[in-house]
C-alpha positions as CSV (number, residue, x, y, z in Angstrom):
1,X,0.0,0.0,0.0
2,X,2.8,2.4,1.3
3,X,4.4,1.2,-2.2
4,X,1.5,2.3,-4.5
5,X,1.0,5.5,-2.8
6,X,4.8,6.5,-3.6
7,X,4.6,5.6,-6.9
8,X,1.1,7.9,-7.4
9,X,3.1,10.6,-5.7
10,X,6.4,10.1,-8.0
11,X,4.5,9.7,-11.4
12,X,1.9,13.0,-10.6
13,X,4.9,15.1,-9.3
14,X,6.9,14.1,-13.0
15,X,3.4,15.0,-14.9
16,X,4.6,18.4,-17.3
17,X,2.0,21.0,-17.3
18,X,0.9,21.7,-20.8
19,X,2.1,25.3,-22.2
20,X,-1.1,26.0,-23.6
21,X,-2.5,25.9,-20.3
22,X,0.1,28.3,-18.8
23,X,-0.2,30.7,-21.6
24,X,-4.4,30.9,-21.2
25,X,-3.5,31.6,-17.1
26,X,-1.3,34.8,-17.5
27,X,-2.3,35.6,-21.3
28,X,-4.9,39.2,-20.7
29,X,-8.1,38.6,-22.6
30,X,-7.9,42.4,-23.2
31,X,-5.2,42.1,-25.2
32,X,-7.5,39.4,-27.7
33,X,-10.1,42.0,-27.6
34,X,-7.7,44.9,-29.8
35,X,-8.1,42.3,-32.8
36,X,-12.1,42.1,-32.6
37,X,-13.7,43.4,-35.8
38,X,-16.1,45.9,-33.7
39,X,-14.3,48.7,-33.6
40,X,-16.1,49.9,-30.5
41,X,-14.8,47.1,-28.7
42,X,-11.0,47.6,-30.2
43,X,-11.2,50.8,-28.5
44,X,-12.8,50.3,-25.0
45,X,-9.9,47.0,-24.8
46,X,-7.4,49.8,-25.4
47,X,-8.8,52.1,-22.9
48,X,-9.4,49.4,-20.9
49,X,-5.7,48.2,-20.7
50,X,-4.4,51.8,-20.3
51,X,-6.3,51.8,-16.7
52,X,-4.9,48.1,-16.2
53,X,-1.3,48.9,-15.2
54,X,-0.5,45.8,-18.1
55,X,3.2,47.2,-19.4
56,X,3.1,43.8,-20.7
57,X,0.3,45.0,-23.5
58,X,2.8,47.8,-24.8
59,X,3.8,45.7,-27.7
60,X,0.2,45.1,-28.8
61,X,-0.8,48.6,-27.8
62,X,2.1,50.0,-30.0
63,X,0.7,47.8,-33.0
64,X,-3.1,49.1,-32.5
65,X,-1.7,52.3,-33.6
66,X,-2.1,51.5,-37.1
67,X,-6.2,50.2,-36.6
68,X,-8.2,51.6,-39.5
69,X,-10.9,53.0,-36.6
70,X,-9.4,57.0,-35.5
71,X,-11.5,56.4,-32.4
72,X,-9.6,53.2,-31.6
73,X,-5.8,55.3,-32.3
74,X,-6.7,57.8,-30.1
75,X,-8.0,55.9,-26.9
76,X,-4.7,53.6,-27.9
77,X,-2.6,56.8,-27.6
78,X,-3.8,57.7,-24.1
79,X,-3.7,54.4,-22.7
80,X,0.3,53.9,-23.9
81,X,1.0,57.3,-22.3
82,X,-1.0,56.2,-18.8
83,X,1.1,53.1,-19.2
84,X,4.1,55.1,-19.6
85,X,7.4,53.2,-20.1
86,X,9.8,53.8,-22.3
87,X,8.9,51.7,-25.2
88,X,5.4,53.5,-25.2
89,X,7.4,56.3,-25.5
90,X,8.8,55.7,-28.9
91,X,5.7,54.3,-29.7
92,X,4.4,57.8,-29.3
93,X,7.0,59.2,-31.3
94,X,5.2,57.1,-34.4
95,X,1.9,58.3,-33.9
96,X,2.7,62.5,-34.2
97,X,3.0,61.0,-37.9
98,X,-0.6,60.1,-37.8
99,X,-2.3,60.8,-40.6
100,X,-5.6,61.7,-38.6
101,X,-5.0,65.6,-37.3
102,X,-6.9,65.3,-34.4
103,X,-5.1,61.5,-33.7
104,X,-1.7,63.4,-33.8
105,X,-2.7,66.5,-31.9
106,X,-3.2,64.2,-29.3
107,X,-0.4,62.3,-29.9
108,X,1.7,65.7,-29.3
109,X,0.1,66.6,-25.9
110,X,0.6,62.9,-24.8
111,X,4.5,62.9,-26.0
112,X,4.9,66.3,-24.0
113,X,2.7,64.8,-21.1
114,X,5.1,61.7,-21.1
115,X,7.7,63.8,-19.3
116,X,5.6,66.3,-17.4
117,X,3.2,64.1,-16.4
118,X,0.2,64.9,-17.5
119,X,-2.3,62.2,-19.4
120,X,-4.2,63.7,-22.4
121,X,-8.0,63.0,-22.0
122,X,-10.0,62.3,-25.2
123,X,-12.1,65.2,-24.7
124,X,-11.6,69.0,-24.7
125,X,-8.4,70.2,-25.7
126,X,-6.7,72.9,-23.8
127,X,-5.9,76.5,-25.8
128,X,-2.3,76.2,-26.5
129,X,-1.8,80.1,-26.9
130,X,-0.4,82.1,-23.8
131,X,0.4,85.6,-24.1
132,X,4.5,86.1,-23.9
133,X,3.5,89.1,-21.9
134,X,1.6,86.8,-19.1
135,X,4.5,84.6,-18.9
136,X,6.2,86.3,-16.1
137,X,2.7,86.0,-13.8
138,X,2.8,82.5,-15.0
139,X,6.1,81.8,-13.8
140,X,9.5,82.1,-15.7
141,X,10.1,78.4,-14.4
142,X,7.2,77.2,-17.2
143,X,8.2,73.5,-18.4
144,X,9.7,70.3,-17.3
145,X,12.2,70.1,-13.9
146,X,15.9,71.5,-14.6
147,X,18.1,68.7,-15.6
148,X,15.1,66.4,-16.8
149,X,16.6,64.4,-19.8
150,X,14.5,64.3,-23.0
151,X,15.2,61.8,-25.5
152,X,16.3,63.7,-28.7
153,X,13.6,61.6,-30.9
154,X,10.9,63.0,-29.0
155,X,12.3,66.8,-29.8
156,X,12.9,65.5,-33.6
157,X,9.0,64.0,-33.7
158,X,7.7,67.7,-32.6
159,X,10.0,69.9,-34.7
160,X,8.6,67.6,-38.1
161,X,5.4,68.0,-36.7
162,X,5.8,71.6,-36.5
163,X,6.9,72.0,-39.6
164,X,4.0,70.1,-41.3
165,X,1.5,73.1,-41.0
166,X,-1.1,70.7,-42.9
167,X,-2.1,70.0,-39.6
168,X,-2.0,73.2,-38.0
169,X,-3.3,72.2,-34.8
170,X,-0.8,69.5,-34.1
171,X,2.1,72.4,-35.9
172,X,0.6,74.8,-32.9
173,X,1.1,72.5,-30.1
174,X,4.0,70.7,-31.0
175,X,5.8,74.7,-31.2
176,X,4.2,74.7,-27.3
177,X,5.3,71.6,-26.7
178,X,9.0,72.2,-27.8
179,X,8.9,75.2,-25.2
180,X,7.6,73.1,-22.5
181,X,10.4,70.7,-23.0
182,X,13.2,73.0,-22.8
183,X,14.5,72.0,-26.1
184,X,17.2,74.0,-26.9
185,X,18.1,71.7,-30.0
186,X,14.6,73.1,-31.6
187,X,15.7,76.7,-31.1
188,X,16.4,76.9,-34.9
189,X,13.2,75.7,-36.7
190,X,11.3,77.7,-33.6
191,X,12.9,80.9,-35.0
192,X,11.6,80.0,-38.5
193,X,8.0,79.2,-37.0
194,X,8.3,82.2,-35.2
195,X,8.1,84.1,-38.5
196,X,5.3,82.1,-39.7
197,X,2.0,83.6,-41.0
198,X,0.2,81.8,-38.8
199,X,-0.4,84.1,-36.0
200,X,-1.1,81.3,-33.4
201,X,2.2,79.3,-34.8
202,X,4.4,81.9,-34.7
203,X,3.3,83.2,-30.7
204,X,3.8,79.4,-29.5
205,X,7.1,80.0,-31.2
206,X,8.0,83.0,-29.5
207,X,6.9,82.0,-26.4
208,X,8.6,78.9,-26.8
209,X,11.8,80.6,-27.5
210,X,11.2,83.2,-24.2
211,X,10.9,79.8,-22.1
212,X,14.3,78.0,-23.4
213,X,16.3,81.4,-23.3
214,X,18.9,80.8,-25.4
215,X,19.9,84.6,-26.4
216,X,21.5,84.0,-29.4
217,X,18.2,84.0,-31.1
218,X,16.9,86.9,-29.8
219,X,18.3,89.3,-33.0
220,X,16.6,86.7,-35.1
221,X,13.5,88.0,-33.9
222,X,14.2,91.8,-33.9
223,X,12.1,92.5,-36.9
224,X,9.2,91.1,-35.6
225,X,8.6,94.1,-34.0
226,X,7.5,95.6,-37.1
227,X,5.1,92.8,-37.9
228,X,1.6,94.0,-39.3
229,X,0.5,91.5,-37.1
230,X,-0.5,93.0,-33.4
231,X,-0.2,89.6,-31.7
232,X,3.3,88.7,-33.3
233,X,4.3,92.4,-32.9
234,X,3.4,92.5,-29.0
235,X,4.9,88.8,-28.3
236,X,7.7,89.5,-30.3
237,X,8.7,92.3,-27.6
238,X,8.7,90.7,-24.5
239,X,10.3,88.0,-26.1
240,X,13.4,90.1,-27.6
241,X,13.4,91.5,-23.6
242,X,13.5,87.7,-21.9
243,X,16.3,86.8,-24.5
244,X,18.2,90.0,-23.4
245,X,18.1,91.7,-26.6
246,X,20.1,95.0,-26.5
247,X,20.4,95.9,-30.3
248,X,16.2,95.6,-29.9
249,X,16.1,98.3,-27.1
250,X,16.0,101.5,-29.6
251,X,13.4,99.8,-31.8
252,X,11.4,98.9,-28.4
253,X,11.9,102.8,-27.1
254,X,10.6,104.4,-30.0
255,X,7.7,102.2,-30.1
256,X,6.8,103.0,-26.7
257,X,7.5,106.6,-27.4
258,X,5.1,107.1,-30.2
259,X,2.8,104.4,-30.4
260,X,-0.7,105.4,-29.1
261,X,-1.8,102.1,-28.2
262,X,-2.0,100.7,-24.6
263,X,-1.6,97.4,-25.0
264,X,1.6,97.9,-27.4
265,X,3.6,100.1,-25.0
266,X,2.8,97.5,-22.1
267,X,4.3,95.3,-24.3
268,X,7.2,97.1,-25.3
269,X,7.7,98.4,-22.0
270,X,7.8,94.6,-20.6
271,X,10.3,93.9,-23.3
272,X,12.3,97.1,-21.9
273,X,12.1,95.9,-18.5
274,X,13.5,92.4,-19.0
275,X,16.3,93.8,-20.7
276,X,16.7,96.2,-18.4
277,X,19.3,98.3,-20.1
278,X,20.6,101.3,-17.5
279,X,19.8,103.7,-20.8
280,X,15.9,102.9,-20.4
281,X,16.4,104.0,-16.6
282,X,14.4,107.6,-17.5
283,X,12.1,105.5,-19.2
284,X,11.2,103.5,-16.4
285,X,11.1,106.0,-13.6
286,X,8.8,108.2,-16.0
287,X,6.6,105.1,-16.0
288,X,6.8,104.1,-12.8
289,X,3.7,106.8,-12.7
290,X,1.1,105.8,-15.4
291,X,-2.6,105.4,-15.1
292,X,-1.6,101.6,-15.7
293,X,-0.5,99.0,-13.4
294,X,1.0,96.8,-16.0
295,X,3.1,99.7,-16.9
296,X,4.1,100.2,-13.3
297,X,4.7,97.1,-12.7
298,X,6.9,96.9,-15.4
299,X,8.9,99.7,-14.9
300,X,9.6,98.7,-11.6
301,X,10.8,95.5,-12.9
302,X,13.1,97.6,-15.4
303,X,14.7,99.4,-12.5
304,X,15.4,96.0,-10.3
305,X,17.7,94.4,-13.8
306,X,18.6,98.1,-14.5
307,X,21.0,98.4,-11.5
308,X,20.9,101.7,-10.6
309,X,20.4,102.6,-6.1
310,X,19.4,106.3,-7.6
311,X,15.6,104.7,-8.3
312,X,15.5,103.5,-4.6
313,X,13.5,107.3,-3.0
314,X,11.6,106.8,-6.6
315,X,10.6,103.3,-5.5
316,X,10.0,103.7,-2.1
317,X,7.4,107.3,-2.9
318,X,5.3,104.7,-5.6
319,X,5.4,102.0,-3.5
320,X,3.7,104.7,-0.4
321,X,0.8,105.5,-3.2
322,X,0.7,101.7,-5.0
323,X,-2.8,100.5,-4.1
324,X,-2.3,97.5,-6.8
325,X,-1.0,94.3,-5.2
326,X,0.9,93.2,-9.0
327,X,2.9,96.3,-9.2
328,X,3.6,96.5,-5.0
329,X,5.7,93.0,-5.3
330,X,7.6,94.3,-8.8
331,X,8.7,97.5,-6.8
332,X,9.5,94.8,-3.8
333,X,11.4,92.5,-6.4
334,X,12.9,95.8,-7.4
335,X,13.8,97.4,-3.9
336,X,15.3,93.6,-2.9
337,X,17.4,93.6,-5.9
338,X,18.9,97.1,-5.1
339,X,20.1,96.0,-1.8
340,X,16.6,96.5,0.7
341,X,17.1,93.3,2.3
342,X,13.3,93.9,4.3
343,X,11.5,93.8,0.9
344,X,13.0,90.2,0.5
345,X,11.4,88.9,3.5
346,X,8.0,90.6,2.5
347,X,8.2,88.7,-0.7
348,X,8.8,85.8,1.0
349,X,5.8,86.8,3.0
350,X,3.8,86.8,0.0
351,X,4.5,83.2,-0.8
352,X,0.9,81.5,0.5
353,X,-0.8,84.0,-1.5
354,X,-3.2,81.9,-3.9
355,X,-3.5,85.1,-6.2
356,X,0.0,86.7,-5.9
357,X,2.4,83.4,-4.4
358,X,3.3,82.2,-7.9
359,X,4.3,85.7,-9.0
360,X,6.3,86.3,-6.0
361,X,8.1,82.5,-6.2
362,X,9.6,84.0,-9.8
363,X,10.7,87.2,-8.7
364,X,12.4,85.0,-6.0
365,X,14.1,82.9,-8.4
366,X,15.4,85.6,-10.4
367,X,16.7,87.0,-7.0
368,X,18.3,84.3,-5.5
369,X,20.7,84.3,-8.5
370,X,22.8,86.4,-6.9
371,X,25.0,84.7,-4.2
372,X,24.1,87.8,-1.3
373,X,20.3,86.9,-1.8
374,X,20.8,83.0,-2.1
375,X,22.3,83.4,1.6
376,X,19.8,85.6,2.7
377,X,16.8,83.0,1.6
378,X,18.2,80.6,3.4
379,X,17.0,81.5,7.2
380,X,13.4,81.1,5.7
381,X,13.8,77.3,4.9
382,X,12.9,76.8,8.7
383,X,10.0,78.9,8.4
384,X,6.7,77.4,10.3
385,X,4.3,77.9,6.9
386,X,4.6,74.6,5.4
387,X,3.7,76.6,1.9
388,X,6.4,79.1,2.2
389,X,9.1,76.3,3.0
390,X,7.4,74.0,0.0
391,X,7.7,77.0,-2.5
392,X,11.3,78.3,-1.5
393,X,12.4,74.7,-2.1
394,X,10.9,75.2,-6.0
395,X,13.0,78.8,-5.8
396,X,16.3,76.7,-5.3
397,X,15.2,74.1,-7.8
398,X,16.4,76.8,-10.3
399,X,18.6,79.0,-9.0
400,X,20.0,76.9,-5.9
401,X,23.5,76.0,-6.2
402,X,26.1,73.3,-4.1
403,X,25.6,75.3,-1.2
404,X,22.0,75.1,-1.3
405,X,21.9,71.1,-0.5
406,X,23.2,71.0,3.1
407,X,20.3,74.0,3.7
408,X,17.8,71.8,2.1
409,X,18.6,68.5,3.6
410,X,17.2,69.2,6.7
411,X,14.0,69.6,4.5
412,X,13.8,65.8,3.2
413,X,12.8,64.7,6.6
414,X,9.9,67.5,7.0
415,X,6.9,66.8,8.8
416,X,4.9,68.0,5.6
417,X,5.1,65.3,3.2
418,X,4.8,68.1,0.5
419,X,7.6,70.0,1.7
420,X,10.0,67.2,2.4
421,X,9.1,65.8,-1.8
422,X,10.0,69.2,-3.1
423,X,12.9,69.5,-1.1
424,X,14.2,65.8,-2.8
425,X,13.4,67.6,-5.8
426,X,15.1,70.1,-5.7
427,X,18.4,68.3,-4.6
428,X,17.7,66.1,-7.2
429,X,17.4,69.3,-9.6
430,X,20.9,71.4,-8.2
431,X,22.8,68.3,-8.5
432,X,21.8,67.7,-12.3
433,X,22.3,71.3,-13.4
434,X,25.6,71.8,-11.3
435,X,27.0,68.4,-11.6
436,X,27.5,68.3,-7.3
437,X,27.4,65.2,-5.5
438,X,27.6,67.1,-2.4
C-alpha cells in the first residue's frame, strides 16, 4: 500500500504541465479584444488596458496604432501614455505621424505629457496660446524640472510636426510643446515658426523661444517688431526682452514713445524691463507713474535688472501711493534687488498667496541668483508655513547651487510630506544642473 502510494506521488509530481494551459492563465483577454472586428470594442480593450497597469500590453498597444478605426488610435494613444514606459514612449513618437489631425494633436500633448506628467484625455483640448506678456505671472520656471533628460527623438518628432503646417493644430502644439520641453536643439526651426504667418504658430514659437532662453536668437527676432500683425508684434517684444536683446532696445523705445496704443507700450515696455538696459532708466522712472498697473509694474521691474540705487527714493514714494498688489511686489522685487534686504522677507511673506504666491516664487528665483540673496533666503527654509518652506524649495530648484543642499537637507525629513518631496526635488534638480554630489 505504502508502495502504490509512492509511486502515485512520483508519477503525478513528474506529470509536465501543458504550455497552452500556462499561456491561457497569464495571457490578458484584453489584449485578444484589440483584434475584434467591432471597432467599439478595439477601442474600449485599449482604454481598458491603459487603466490596467498591463506594461506587458505595450507591444500590442504600440501595434493598434495602425487600426483603421481613429476612435480606436486615439483611446490607444492615451492608454500607452498612462502606461508610460519607455517603449510606449517611442511608440508615441510614431503616432505624431498620424495621418488623422486630431489623432496626432493628441499624440503631441501625450508625448509632452510623457515627461511632465500629465495624461491627455480624449475630450476637450486645452488652448495652446499664452500671451508672452503673461508669462512672467505665470512663472519664468514654465516647463519640465531643470536637468530632466529628453530623449532627442521625442524633440525631432515635434520639430517635423511643427513643420508640417497641414495639420495646424498638431504644428501649434507641438511649437508649445518644444517650449515646454526646454528644447534647446529646436531653437532653430522655432525661430523660423516664429516668422510664420500663422499668428497662433508663430506666438507658440515666441513664447517657446522666451521659455528655453537661449539669447542668441533673440536678434533673429528683432524685426518682428514691425510685424503687421498686433499679436506677433506684442509677443515679439517681450520675447526680444526675456532673451536679453540690446540691439532691440531702440526699436522697443521708439515704439513706446510714439505708439498710441495701450496694449503695445505695455508690451514694449515689458520687453524694456527684461532687458533692463541702464539707458531705459528715464524710461522706467517716468513710467513708474502711469494710469496703468501693467506699466508700473513693469517699470519697476526695469529698474530692479537696470542696476541703478538712484531709483530707490523713486521706488520707495510709488510704492507709499501703489494701491495694486501686481505692481507693489515688482517695486519689492525691485527694492530687494537694489540691496533693501526687508522687501526680501516681504516677498517671501507673500509666498501662500493663492492670487499673488506664484508671482512672488519667480521674482524670487530671479533674486536668489545672486550669491548675497541666495544666503539671505536661506533662514526662511525653517520657516513654520509649510507653503512658504514648499515654495522656496521650488526657488532653489532653479537658482540653488552646491551650497544650497546642506540648507535643504534638513528639509527631506519634513513633517509636511509636501515640503520634504519638493525639497528631494530640488536636490535632485541642483545636482543635475551643477554636476554636485555634495
Amino acid at each position: 500500500m505504502k508502495l502504490t502510494t509512492l509511486l502515485f506521488t512520483c508519477t503525478f509530481v513528474a506529470l509536465p504541465l501543458p504550455k497552452t494551459s500556462w499561456a491561457q492563465q497569464t495571457s490578458n483577454p484584453l489584449i485578444a479584444q484589440l483584434k475584434s472586428p467591432n471597432a467599439k470594442a478595439r477601442a474600449k480593450a485599449a482604454r481598458q488596458l491603459g487603466k490596467s497597469g498591463d506594461t506587458a500590453a505595450v507591444p500590442d498597444l504600440a501595434t493598434a496604432l495602425t487600426d483603421p478605426s481613429s476612435n480606436v488610435r486615439s483611446e490607444v494613444i492615451v492608454a500607452l501614455a498612462t502606461l508610460h514606459t519607455l517603449p510606449s514612449l517611442k511608440a508615441l513618437l510614431m503616432a505624431t505621424r498620424d495621418t488623422n489631425p486630431s489623432v496626432r494633436l493628441l499624440a503631441v500633448n501625450a508625448l509632452v505629457g510623457w515627461y511632465t506628467g500629465n495624461i491627455p484625455s480624449l475630450g476637450f483640448v486645452a488652448q495652446s496660446y499664452h500671451s508672452a506678456a503673461n508669462m512672467f505671472q505665470s512663472g519664468p520656471t514654465a516647463g519640465v524640472s531643470p536637468g530632466t533628460m529628453v530623449d532627442p527623438g521625442a524633440v525631432a518628432a515635434l520639430e517635423e510636426t511643427m513643420q508640417d503646417t497641414r495639420s495646424i493644430q498638431a504644428a501649434r502644439r507641438a511649437a508649445w510643446g518644444l517650449g515646454t520641453l526646454h528644447a534647446q536643439a529646436a531653437v532653430p526651426d522655432l525661430v523660423k515658426a516664429a516668422h510664420s504667418v500663422d499668428t497662433e504658430l508663430a506666438t507658440n514659437a515666441l513664447n517657446s523661444l522666451a521659455k528655453i532662453k537661449d539669447v542668441t536668437a533673440g536678434p533673429q527676432l528683432v524685426d518682428l517688431l514691425d510685424s503687421s500683425n498686433r499679436d506677433v508684434r506684442q509677443t515679439a517684444a517681450i520675447t526680444v526682452g526675456i532673451l536679453r536683446t540690446k540691439s532691440a532696445v531702440p526699436k522697443l523705445e521708439s515704439t513706446y514713445k510714439t505708439d498710441s496704443n495701450i496694449h503695445d507700450r505695455e508690451a514694449v515696455l515689458g520687453g524694456l524691463a527684461y532687458i533692463g538696459d541702464p539707458s531705459s532708466y528715464h524710461t522706467f522712472i517716468e513710467a513708474l507713474a502711469s494710469a496703468d498697473q501693467n506699466q508700473r509694474a513693469y517699470a519697476a521691474e526695469g529698474l530692479a535688472r537696470a542696476g541703478n540705487n538712484q531709483a530707490l527714493p523713486a521706488l520707495q514714494e510709488a510704492m507709499q501711493v501703489e494701491n495694486k498688489q501686481n505692481a507693489k511686489l515688482a517695486i519689492l522685487f525691485a527694492q530687494s534687488a537694489l540691496g533693501k534686504t526687508q522687501s526680501l522677507e516681504q516677498l517671501v511673506d507673500t509666498l501662500p498667496s493663492r492670487s499673488y504666491g506664484d508671482v512672488a516664487q519667480s521674482y524670487l528665483v530671479e533674486l536668489t541668483r545672486r550669491k548675497a540673496l541666495l544666503d539671505a533666503v536661506y533662514p526662511y527654509l525653517t520657516d513654520s508655513n509649510a507653503t512658504i518652506r514648499r515654495k522656496l524649495c521650488y526657488v532653489l530648484m532653479y537658482s540653488g547651487n552646491a551650497s544650497s543642499i546642506p540648507q535643504l537637507q534638513p528639509l527631506t525629513h519634513d513633517h509636511n510630506g509636501d515640503v520634504a518631496a519638493a525639497a528631494l526635488s530640488a536636490i535632485k534638480s541642483i545636482r543635475s544642473r551643477t554636476n554636485s554630489a555634495a
